[in-house]
N, C-alpha and C positions, 0 to 999 in steps of 0.2 A: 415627603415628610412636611409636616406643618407645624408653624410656629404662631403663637399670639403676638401680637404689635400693638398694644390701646386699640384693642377690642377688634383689627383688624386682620383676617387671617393671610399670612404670606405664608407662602407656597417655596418652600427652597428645594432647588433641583441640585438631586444627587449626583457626583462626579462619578465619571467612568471607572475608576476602582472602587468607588464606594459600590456602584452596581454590580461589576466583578463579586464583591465578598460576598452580597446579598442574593446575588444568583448562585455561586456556591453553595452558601448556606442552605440557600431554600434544594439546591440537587442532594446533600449529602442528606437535609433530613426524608426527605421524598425515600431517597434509596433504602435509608434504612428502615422507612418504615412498611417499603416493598418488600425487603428481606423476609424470607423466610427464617425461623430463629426456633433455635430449640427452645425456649421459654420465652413470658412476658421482661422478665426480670433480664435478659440479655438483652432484648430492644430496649428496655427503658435505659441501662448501662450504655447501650450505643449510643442514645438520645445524648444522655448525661454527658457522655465523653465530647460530643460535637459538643452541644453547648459551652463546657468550660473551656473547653478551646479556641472558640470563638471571644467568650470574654474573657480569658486571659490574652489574648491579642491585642482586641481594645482597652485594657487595660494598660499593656507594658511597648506598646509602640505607639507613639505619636504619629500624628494624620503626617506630618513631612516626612517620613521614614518611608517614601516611597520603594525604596529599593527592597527592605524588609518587608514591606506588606505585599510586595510583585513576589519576592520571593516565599512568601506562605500560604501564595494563592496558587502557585505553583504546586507547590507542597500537599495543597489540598485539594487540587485537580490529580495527583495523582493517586491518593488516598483514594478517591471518591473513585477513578478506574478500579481499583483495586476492587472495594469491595463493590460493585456492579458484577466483579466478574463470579458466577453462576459457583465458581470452586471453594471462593472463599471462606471460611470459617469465622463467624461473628465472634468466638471468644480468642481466635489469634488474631484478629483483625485488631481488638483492643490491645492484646500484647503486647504489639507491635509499633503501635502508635504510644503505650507507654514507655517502650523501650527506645524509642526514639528522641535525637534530640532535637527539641522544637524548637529552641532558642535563636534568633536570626545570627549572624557572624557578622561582626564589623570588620568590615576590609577597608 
């Protein structure tokens, strides 16, 4: 990622979870857009669903919330197994993830 500084470009290096989310990101949409899907309109709806759940994430946890963002990378590593796997069903796949709670738990 780049930033401007008076007219000079600085280069800042991404933290190793920030890498984590982004290699995520980029596996879940890769998958989905390798799925096979009964329609356009379910892969765009998978698209959909990764995206807002990516930016409700960066929106309702803060970069210190280490332990919430390890834990919805987790979350999203196994999501991402899930639908990889050859049986699963793109419109339960979304089901499933709507019926889930995504919220992190404060302990």
């Amino acid at each position: 990622m780049q930033q401007r500084n008076a007219g000079a470009t600085v280069i800042r290096r991404l933290s190793g979870l920030q890498r984590q989310v982004l290699a995520l990101y980029r596996d879940l949409w890769r998958t989905a857009m390798r799925r096979p899907h009964e329609s356009v309109a379910t892969r765009d709806a998978l698209l959909a669903h990764i995206r807002s759940s990516f930016k409700q994430g960066a929106t309702t946890l803060r970069r210190a919330d280490v332990d919430a963002i390890e834990a919805r990378i987790r979350h999203g590593r196994k999501r991402l197994e899930l639908l990889q796997r050859p049986g699963t069903d793109t419109v339960s796949f979304l089901q499933l993830n709507s019926n889930s709670n995504t919220q992190p738990h404060n302990t």
